[in-house]
PyMOL Python script that loads the backbone (N, CA, C, O; Angstrom):
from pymol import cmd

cmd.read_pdbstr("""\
ATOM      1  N   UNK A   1      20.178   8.408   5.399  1.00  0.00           N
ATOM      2  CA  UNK A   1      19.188   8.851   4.430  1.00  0.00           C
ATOM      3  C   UNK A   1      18.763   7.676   3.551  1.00  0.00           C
ATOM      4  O   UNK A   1      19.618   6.855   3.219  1.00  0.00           O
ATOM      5  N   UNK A   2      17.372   7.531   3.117  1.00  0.00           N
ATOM      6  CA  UNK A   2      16.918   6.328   2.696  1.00  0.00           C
ATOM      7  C   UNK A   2      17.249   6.663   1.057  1.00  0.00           C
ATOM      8  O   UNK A   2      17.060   7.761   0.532  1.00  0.00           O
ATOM      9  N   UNK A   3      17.767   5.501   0.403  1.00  0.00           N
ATOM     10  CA  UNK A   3      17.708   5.380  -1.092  1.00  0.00           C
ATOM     11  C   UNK A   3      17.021   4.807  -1.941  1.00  0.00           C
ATOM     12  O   UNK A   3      16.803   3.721  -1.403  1.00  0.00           O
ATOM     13  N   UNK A   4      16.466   4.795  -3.033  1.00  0.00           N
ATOM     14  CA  UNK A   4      15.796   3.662  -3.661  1.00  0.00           C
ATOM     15  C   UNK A   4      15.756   2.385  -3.312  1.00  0.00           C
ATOM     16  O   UNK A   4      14.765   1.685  -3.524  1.00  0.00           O
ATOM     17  N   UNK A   5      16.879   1.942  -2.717  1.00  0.00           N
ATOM     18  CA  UNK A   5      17.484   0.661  -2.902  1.00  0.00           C
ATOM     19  C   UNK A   5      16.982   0.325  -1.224  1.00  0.00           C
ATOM     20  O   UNK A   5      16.539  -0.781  -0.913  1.00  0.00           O
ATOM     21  N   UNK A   6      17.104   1.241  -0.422  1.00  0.00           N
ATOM     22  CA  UNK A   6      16.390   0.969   0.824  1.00  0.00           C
ATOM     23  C   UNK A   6      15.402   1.252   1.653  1.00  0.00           C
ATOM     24  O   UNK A   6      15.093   0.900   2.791  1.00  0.00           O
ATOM     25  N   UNK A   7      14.720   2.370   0.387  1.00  0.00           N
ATOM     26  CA  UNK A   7      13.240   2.904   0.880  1.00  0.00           C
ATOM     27  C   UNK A   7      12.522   2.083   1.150  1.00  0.00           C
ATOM     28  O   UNK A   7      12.507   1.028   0.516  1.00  0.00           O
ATOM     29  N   UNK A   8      11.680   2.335   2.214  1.00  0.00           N
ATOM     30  CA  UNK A   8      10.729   1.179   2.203  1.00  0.00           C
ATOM     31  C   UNK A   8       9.497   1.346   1.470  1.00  0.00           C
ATOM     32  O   UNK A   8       9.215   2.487   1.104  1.00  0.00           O
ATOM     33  N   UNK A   9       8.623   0.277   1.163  1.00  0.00           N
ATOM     34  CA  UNK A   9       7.830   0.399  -0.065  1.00  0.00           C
ATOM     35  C   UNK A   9       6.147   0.779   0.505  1.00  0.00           C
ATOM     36  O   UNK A   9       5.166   1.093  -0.170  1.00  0.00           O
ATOM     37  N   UNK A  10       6.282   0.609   1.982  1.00  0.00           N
ATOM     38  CA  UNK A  10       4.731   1.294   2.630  1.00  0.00           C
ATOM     39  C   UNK A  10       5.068   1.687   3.560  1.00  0.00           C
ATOM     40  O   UNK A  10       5.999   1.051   4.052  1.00  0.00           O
ATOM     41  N   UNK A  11       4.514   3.038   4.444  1.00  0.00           N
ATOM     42  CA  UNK A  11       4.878   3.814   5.890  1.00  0.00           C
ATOM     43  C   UNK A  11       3.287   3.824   6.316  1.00  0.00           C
ATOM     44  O   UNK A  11       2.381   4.433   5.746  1.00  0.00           O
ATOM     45  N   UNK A  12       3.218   3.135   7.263  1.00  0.00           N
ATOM     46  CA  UNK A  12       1.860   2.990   8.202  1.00  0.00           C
ATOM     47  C   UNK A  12       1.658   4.395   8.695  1.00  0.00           C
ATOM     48  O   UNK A  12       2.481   5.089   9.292  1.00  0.00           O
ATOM     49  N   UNK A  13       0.204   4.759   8.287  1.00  0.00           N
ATOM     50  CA  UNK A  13       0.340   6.362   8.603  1.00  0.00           C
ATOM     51  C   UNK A  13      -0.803   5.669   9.479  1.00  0.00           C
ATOM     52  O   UNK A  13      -0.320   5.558  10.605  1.00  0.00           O
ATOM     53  N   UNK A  14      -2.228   5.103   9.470  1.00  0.00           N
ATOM     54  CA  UNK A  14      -2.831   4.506  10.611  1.00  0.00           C
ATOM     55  C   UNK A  14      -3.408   3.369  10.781  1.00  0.00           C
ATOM     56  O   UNK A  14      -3.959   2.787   9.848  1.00  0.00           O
ATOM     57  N   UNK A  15      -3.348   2.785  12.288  1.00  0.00           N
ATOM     58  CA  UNK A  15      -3.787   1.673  12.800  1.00  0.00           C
ATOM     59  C   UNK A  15      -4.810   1.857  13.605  1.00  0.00           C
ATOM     60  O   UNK A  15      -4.469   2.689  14.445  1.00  0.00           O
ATOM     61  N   UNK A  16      -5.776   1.543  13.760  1.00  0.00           N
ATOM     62  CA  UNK A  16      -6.789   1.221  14.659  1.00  0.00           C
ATOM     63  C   UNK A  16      -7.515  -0.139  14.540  1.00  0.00           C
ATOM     64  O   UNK A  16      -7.665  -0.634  13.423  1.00  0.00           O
ATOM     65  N   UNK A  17      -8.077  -0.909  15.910  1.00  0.00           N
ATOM     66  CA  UNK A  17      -8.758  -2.066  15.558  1.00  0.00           C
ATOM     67  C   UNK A  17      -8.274  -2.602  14.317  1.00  0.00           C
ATOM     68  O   UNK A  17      -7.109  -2.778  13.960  1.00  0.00           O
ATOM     69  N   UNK A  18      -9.401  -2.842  13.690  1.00  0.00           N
ATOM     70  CA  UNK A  18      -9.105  -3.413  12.038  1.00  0.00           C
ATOM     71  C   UNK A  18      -8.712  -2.766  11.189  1.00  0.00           C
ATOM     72  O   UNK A  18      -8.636  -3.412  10.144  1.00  0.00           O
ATOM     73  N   UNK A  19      -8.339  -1.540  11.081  1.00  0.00           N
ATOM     74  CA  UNK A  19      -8.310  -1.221  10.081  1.00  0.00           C
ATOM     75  C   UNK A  19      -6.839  -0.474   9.361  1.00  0.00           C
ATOM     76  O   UNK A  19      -6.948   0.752   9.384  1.00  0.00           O
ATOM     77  N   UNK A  20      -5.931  -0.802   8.936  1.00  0.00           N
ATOM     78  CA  UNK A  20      -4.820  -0.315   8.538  1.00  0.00           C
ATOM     79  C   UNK A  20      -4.782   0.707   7.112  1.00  0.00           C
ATOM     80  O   UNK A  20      -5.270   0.553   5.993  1.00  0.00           O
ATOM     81  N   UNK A  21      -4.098   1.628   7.625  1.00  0.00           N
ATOM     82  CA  UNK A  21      -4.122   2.826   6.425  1.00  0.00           C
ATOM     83  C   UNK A  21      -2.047   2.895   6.331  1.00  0.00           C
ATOM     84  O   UNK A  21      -1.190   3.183   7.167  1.00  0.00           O
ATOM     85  N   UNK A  22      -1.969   2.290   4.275  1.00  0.00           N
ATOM     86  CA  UNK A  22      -0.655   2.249   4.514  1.00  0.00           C
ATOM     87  C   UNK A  22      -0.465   3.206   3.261  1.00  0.00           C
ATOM     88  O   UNK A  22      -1.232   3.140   2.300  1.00  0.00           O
ATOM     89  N   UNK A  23       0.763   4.238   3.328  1.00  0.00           N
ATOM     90  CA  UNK A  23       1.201   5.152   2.702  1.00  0.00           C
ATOM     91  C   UNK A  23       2.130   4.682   1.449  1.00  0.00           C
ATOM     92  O   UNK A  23       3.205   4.198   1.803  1.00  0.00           O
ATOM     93  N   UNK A  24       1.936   4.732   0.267  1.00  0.00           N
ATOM     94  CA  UNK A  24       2.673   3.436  -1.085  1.00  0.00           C
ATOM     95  C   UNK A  24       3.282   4.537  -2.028  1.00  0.00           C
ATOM     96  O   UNK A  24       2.431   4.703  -2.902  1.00  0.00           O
ATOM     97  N   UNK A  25       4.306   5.334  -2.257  1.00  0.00           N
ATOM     98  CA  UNK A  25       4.254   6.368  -2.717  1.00  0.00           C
ATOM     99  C   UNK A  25       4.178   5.516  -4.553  1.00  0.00           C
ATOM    100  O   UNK A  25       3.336   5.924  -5.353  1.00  0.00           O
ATOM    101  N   UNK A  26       5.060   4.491  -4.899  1.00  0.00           N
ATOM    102  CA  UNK A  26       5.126   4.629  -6.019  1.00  0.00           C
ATOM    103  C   UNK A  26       3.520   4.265  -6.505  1.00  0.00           C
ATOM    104  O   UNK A  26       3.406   3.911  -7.679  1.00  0.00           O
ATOM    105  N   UNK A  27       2.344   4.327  -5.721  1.00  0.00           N
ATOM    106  CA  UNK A  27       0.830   4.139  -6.385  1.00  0.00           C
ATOM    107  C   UNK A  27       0.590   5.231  -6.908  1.00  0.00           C
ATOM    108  O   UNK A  27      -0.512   5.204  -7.456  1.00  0.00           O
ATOM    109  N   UNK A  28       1.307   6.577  -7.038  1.00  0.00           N
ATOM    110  CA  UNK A  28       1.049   7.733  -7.670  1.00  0.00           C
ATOM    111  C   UNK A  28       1.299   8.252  -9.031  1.00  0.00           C
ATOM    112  O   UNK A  28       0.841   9.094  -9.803  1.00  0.00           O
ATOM    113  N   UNK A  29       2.701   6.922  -8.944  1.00  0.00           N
ATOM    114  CA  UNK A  29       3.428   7.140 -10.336  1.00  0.00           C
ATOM    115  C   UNK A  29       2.954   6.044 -11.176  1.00  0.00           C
ATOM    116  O   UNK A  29       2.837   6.242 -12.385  1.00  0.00           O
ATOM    117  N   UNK A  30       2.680   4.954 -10.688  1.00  0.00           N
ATOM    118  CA  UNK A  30       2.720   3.831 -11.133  1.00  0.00           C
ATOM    119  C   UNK A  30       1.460   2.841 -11.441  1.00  0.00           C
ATOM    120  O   UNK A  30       1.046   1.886 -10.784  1.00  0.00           O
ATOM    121  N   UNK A  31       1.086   3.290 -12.426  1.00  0.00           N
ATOM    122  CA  UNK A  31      -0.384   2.537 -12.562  1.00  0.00           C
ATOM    123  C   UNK A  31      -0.296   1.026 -13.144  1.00  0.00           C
ATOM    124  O   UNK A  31      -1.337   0.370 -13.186  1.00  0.00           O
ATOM    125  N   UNK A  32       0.576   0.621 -13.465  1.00  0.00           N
ATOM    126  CA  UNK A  32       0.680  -1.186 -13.552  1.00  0.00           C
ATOM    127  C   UNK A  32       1.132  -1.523 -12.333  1.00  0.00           C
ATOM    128  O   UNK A  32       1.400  -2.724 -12.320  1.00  0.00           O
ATOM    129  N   UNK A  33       1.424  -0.771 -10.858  1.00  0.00           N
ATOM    130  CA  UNK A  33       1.707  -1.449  -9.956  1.00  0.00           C
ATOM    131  C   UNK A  33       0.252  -1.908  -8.818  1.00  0.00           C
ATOM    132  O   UNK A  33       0.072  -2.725  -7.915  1.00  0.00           O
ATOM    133  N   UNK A  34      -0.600  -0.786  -9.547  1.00  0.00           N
ATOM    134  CA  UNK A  34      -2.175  -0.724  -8.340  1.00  0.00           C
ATOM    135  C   UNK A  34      -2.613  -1.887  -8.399  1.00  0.00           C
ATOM    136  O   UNK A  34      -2.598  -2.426  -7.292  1.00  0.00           O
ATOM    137  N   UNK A  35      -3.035  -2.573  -9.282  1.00  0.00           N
ATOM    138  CA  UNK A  35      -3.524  -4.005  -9.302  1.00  0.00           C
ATOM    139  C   UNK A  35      -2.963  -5.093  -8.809  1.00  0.00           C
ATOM    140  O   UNK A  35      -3.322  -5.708  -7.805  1.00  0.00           O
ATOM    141  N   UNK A  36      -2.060  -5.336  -9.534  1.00  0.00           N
ATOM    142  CA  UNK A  36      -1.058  -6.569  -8.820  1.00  0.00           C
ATOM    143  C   UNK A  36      -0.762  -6.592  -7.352  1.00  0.00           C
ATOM    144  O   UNK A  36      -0.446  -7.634  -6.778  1.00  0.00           O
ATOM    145  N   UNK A  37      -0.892  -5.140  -6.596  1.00  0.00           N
ATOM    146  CA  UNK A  37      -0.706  -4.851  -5.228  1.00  0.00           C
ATOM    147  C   UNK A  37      -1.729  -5.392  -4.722  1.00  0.00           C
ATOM    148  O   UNK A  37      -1.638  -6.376  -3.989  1.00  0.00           O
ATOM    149  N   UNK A  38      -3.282  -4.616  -5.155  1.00  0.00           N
ATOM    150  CA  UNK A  38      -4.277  -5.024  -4.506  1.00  0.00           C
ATOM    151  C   UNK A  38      -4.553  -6.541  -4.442  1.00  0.00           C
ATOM    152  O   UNK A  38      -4.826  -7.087  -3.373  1.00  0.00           O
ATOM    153  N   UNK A  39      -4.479  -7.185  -5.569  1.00  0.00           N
ATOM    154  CA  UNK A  39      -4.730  -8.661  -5.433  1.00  0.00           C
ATOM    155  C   UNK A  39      -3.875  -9.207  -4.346  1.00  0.00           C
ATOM    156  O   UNK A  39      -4.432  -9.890  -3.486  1.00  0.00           O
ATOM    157  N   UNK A  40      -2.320  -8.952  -4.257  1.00  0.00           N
ATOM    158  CA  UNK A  40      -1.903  -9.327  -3.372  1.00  0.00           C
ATOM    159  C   UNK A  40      -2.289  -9.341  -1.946  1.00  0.00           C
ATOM    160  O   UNK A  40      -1.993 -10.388  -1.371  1.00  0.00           O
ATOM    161  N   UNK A  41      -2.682  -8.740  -1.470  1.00  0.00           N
ATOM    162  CA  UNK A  41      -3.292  -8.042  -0.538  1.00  0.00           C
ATOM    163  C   UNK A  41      -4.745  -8.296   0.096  1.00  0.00           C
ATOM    164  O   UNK A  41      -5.213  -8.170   1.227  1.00  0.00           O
ATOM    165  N   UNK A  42      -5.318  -8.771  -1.327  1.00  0.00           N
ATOM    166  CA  UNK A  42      -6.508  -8.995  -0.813  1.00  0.00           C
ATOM    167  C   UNK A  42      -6.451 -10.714  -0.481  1.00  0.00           C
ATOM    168  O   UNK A  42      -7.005 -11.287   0.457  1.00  0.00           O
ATOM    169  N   UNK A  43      -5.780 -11.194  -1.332  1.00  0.00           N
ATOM    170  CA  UNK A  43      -5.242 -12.829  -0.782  1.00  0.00           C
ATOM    171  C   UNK A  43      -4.279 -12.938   0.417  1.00  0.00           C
ATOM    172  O   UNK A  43      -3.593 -13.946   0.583  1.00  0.00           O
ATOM    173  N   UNK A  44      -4.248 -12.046   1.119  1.00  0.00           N
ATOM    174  CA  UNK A  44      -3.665 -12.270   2.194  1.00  0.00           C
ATOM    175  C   UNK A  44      -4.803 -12.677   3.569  1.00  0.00           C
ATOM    176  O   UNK A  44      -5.795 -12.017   3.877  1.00  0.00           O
ATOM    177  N   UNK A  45      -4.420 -13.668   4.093  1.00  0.00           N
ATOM    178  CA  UNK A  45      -5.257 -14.786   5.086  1.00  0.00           C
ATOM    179  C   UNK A  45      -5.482 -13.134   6.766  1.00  0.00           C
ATOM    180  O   UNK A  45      -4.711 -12.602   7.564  1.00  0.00           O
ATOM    181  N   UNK A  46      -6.945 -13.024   6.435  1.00  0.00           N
ATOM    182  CA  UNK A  46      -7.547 -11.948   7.620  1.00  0.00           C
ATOM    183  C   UNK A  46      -7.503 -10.530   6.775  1.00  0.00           C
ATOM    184  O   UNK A  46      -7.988  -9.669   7.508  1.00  0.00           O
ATOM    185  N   UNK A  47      -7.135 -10.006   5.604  1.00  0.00           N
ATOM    186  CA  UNK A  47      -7.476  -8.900   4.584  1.00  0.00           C
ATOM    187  C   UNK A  47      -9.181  -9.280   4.244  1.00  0.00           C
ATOM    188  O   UNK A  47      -9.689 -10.268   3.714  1.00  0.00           O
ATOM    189  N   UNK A  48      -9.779  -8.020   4.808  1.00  0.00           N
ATOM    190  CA  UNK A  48     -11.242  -8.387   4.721  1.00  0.00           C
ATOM    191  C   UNK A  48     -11.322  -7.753   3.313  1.00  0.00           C
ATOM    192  O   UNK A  48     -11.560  -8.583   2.436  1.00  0.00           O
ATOM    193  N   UNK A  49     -11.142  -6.140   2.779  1.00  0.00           N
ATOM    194  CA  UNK A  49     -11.188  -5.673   1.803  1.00  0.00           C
ATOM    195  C   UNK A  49      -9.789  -4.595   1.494  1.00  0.00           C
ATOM    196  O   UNK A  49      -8.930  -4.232   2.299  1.00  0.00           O
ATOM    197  N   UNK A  50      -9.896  -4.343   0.401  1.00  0.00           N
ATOM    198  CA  UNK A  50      -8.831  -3.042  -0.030  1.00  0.00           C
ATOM    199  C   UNK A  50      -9.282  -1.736  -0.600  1.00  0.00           C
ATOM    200  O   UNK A  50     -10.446  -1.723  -1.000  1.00  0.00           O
ATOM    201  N   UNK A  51      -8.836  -1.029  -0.675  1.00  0.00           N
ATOM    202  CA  UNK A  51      -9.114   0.071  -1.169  1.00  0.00           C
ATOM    203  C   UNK A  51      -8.241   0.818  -1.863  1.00  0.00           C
ATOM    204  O   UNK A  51      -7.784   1.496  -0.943  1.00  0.00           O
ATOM    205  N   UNK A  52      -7.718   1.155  -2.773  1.00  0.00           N
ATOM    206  CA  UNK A  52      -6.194   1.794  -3.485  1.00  0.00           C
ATOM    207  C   UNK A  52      -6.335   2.842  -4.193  1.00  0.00           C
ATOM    208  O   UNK A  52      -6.455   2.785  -5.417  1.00  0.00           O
ATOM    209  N   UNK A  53      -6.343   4.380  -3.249  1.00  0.00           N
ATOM    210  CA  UNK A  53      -6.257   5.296  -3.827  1.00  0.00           C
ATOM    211  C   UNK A  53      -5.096   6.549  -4.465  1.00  0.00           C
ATOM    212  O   UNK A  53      -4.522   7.308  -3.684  1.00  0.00           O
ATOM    213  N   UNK A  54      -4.951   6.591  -5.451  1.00  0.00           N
ATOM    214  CA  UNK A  54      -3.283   6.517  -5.325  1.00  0.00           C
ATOM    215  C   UNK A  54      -3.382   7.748  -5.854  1.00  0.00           C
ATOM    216  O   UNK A  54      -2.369   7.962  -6.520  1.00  0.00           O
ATOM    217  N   UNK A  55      -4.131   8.664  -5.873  1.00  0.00           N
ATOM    218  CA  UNK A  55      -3.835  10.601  -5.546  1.00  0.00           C
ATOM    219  C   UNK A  55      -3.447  10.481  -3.941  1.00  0.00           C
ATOM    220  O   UNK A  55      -2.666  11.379  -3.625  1.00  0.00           O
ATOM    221  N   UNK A  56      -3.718   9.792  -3.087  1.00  0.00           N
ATOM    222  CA  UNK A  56      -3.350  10.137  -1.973  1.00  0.00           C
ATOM    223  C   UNK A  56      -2.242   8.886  -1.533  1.00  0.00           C
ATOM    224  O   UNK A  56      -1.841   8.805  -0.372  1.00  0.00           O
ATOM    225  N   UNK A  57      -1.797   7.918  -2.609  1.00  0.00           N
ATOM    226  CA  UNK A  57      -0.545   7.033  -2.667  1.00  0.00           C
ATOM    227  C   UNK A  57      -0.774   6.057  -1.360  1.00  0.00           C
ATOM    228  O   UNK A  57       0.057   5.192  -1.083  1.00  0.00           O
TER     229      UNK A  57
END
""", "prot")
cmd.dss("prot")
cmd.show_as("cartoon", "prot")
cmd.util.cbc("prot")
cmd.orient("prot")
């Protein structure tokens, strides 16, 4: 059984071609974490854009 300590922090719900859809639960709780994520993310080398909707985490 997964714990805090070993949850993982995104579950790929879909892949196709380009486009990755990843599941972030603490984006629901956690609104100083949405930003700092997205930037990360979007500086990542082949991240064309992001999108971070976090009613649906």
């Amino acid at each position: 059984m997964a714990t805090a300590k070993t949850a993982p922090i995104a579950e790929v719900m879909h892949l196709t071609g380009d486009r990755l859809r990843l599941r972030i639960q603490q984006l629901k709780t956690d609104a100083a974490f949405r930003d700092p994520l997205s930037a990360y993310l979007k500086a990542l080398q082949g991240i064309k854009s992001v999108h971070v909707n976090p009613l649906a985490a």
